[in-house]
C-alpha positions in Angstrom: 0.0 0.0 0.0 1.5 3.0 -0.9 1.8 5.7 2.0 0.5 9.4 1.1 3.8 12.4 1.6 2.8 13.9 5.1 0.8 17.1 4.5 2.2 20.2 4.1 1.8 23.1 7.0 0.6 25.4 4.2 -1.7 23.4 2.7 -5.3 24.9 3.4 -6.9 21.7 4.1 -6.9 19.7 7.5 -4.2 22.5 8.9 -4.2 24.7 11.7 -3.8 28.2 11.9 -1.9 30.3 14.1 -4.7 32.4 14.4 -6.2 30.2 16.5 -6.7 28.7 19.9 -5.1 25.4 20.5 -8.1 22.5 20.2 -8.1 19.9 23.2 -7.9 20.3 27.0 -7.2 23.6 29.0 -5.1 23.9 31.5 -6.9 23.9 35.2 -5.6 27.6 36.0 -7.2 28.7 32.5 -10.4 27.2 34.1 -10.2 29.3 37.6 -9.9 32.3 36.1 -12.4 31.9 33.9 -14.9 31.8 36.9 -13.4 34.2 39.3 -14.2 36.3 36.3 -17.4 35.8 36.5 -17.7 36.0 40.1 -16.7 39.9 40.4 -19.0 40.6 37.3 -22.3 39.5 39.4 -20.8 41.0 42.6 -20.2 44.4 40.5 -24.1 43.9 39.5 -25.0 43.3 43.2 -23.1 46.3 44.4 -24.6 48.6 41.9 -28.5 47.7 42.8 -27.7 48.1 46.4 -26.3 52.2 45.9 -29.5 52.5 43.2 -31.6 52.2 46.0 -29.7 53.9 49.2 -28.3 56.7 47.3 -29.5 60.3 49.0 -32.4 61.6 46.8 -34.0 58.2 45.7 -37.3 57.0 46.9 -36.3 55.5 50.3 -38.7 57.5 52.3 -36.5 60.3 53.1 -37.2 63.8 53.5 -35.1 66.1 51.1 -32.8 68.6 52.4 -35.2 71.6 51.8 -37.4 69.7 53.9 -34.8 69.4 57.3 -37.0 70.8 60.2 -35.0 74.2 62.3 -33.8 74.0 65.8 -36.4 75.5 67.8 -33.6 77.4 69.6 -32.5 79.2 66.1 -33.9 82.8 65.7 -35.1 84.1 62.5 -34.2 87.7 63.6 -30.9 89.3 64.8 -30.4 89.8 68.5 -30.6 92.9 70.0 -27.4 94.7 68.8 -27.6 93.2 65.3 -31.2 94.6 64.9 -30.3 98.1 65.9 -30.6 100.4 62.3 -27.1 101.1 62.0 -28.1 104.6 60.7 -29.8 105.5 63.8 -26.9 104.7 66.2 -25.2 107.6 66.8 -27.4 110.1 65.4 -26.4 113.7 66.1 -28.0 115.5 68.4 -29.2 119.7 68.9 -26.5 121.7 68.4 -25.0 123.7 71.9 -25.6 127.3 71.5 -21.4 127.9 72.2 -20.7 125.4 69.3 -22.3 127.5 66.8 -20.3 130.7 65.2 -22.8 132.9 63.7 -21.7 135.7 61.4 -23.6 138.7 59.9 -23.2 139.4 56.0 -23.9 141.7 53.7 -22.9 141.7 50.1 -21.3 145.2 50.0 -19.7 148.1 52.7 -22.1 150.9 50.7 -24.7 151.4 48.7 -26.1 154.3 46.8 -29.1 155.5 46.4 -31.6 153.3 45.1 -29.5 149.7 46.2 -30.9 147.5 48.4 -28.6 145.5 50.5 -28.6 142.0 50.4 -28.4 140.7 53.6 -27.3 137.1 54.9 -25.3 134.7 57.9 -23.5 132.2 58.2 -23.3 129.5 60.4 -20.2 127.4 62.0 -20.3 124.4 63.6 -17.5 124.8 66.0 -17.5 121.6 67.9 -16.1 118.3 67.3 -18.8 116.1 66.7 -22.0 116.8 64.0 -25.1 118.4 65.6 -28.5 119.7 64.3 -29.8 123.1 63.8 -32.7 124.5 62.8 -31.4 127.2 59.8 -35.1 127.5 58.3 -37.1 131.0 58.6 -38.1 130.2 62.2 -34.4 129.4 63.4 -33.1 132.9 62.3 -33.6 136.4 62.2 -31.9 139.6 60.6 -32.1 143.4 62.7 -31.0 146.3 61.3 -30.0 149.1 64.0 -28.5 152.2 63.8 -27.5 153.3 67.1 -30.1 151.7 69.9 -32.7 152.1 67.5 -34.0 148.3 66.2 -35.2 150.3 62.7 -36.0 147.1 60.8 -36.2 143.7 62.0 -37.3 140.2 59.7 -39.9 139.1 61.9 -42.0 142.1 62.1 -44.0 140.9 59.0 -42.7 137.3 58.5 -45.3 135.0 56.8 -45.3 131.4 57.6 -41.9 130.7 59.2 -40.6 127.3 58.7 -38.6 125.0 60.4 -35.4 123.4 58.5 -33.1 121.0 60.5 -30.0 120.6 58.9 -27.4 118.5 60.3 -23.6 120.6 60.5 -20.6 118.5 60.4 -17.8 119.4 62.8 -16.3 122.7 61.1 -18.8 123.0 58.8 -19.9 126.3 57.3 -23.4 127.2 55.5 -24.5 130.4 54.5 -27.9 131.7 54.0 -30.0 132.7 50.8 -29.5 136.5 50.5 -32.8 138.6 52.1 -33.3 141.8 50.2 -33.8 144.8 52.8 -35.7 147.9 51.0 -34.4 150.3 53.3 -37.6 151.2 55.3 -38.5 150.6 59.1 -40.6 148.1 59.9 -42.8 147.3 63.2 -45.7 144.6 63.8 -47.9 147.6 63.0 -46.6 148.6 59.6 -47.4 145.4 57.5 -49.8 146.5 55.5 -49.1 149.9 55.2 -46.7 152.1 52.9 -43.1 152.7 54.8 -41.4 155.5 54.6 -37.6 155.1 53.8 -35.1 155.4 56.3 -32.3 158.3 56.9 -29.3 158.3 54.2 -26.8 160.4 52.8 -23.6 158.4 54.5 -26.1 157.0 57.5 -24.4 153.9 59.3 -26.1 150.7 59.9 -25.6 147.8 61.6 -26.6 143.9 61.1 -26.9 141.7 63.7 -28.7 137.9 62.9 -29.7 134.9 64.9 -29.8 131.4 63.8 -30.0 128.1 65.7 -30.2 129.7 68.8 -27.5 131.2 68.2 -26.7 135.2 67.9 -23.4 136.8 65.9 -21.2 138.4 68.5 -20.0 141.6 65.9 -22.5 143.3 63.6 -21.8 144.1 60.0 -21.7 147.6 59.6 -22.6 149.4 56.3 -23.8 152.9 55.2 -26.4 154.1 52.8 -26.0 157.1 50.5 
């Protein structure tokens, strides 16, 4: 009988690839790891139900953080110190009659016929901390004199007189609106009534104004032609 040539590695048929796994048994290690393999795959499964039902948020029964109840020993307001309006605290009081500097003002030194004088203060605060006073038409006054004679004062005929707090920082200095004097006298009596002018040709006259309770210590002399 005539034996057939053993087959050639390359031949297509009946050969084995290297591409492949060897055919027949498997070594007992192959076989172990294998099923420790599958043994951390179900316990990975396992682990991952258990967080999909105790992780925060899920429904377990739970009350959601907005839900989480105060301490009844937890106030909703600031204590007593905390509550205070920190623009009240502090708030400056009525200005001391010696802490305000009062001065008389007038715009000019003469005026000729015909020119009325303008007539104004100003007010200092002198002290070291602010205060408030009352700088409106019923905190301050204007008297023109000549002599000992009071020949026209602003609140012989003053209409409605208002009040005007206004609060002076330390060595502050405001000045009036200008009041226009039209050079006649005035009395409580004379409102309503005509006034005759006052004496010129070089007469001297003196200003002298409160405000804030407080009264300028020199007058502001000035002469009318």
């Amino acid at each position: 009988m005539t034996r057939r040539p053993p087959q050639d590695p390359s031949d297509e048929h009946g050969t084995r690839s290297a591409l492949r796994d060897p055919v027949g048994p498997q070594n007992r290690s192959v076989y172990v790891r294998r099923r420790l393999i599958v043994l951390l795959g179900l316990l990975a499964v396992v682990a991952a139900i258990v967080l999909m039902i105790v992780r925060p948020g899920s429904n377990s029964g739970s009350d959601p953080a907005t839900n989480v109840d105060v301490p009844a020993d937890v106030s909703e307001k600031p204590n007593g110190d905390a509550a205070k309006d920190p623009e009240k605290a502090g708030d400056p009081v009525a200005c001391a009659v010696g802490a305000l500097e009062v001065l008389a003002v007038t715009d000019q030194g003469t005026y000729g016929d015909g020119e009325f004088p303008q007539l104004s203060l100003s007010v200092k605060n002198t002290g070291k901390e602010s205060c408030i006073a009352d700088l409106g038409t019923a905190g301050m006054s204007f008297t023109v004199s000549s002599g000992t004679d009071d020949v026209w004062r602003s609140t012989d005929c003053q209409v409605d007189p208002e009040s005007l707090p206004v609060v002076l920082k330390a060595g502050e200095v405001l000045e009036s609106e200008p009041v226009a004097w039209d050079r006649t006298r005035s009395s409580t009596e004379t409102c309503e009534i005509e006034r005759d002018p006052v004496v010129a040709g070089g007469a001297s006259y003196h200003l002298t104004v409160t405000a804030g309770g407080g009264e300028s210590a020199e007058t502001a002399q000035f002469l009318l032609y």
